[in-house]
C-alpha positions as a Python dict, from the first residue, in 0.01 Angstrom:
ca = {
    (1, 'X'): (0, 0, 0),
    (2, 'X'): (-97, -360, 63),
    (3, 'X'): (-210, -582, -207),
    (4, 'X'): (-581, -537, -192),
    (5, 'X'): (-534, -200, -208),
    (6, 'X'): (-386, -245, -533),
    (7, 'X'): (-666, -485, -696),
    (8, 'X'): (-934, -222, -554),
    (9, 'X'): (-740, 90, -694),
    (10, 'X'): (-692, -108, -1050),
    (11, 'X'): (-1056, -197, -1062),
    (12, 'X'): (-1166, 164, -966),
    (13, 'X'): (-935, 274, -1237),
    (14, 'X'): (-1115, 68, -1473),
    (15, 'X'): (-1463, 222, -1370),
    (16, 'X'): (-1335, 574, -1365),
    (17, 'X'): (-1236, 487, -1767),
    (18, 'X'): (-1542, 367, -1847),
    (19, 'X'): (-1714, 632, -1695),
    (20, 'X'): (-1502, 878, -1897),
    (21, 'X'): (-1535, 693, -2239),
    (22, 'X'): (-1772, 818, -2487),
    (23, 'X'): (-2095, 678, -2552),
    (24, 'X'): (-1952, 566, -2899),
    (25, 'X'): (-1652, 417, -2761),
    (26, 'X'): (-1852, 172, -2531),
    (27, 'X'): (-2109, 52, -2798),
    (28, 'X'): (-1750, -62, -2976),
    (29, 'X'): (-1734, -203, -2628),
    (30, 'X'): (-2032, -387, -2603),
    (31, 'X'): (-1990, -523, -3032),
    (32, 'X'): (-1635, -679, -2969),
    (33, 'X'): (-1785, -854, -2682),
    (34, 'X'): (-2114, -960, -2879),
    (35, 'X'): (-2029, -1328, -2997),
    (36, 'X'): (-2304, -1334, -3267),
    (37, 'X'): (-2101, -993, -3412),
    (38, 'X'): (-1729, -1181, -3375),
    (39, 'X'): (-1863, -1514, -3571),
    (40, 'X'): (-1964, -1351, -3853),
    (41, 'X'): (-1709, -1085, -3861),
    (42, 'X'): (-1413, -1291, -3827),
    (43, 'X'): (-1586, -1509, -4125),
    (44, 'X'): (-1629, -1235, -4369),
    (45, 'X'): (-1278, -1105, -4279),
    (46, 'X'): (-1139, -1454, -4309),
    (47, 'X'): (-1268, -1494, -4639),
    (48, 'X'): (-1215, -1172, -4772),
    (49, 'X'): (-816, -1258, -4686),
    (50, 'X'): (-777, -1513, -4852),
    (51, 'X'): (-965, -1397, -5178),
    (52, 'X'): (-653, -1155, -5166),
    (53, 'X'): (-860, -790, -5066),
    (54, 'X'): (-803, -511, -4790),
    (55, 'X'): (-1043, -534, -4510),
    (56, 'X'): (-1144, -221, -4293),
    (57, 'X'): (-1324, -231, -3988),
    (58, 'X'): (-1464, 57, -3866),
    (59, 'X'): (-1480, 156, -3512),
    (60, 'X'): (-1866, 145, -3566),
    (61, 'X'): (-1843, -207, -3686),
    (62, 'X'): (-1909, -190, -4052),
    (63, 'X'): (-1606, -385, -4256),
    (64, 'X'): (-1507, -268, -4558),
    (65, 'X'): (-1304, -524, -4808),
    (66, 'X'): (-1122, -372, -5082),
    (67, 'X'): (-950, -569, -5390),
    (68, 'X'): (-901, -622, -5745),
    (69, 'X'): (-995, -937, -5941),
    (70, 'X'): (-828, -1023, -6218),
    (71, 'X'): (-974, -1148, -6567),
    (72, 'X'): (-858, -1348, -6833),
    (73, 'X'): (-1014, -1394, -7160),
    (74, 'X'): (-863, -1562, -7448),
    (75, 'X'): (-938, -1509, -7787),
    (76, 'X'): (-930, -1750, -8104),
    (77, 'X'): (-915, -1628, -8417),
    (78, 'X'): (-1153, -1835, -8677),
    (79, 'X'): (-1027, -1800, -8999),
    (80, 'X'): (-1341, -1932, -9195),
    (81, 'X'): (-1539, -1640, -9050),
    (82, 'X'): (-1272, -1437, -9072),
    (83, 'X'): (-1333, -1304, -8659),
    (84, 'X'): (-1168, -1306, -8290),
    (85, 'X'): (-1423, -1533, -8122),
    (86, 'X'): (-1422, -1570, -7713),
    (87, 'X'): (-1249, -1924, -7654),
    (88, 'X'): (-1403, -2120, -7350),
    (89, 'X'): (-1241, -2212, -7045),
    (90, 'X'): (-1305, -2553, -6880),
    (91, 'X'): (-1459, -2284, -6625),
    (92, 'X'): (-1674, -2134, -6869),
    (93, 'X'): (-1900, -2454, -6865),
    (94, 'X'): (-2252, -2382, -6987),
    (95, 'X'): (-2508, -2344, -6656),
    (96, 'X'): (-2778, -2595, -6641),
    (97, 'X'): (-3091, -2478, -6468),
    (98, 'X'): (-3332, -2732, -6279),
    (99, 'X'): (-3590, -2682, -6527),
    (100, 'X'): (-3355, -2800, -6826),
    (101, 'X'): (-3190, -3077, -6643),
    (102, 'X'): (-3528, -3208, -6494),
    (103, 'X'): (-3642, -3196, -6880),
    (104, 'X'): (-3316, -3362, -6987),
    (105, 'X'): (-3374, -3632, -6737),
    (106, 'X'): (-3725, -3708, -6848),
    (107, 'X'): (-3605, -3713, -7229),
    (108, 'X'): (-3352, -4013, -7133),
    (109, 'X'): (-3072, -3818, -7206),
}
């Protein structure tokens, strides 16, 4: 068998698989190949990594991202009211919304 007899037999191998494959199995084809589909894949995946969850993706293309996050809360107890009260973490900062800092800016403060 010479060697373009080989190329042509591997490429008509190729076709006869893709004629054999499923419908399904060629749409997962056509969405690995989609570039649009691998950006934002790989960026959800990516993320959900390093946040620490399982990712999933389905041979349909839907990702799935598993995980558990973990909170902390630390309570104070406040002897003059005689309670457990919530203490704040330097994360726990109070939000600001545009409307109150606008009105905090026009007060001077």
């Amino acid at each position: 068998m010479t060697y373009k007899t080989k190329i042509f037999n591997s490429l008509n191998v190729t076709k006869d698989a893709r004629n054999q494959a499923g419908d399904e199995e060629n749409m997962l084809a056509e969405l690995m190949a989609n570039p649009e589909y691998l950006r934002h894949s790989s960026s959800v995946i990516n993320e959900a990594l390093k946040d620490g969850f399982d990712v999933l993706q389905l041979p349909n293309g839907d990702i799935v991202t598993t995980g558990t996050k973990t909170i902390v809360n630390t309570y104070v107890w406040d002897g003059a009211n005689g309670r457990l009260d919530k203490a704040r973490t330097p994360s726990d900062k109070p939000r600001t919304t545009r409307k109150a800092k606008a009105k905090s800016d026009e007060d001077g403060e």
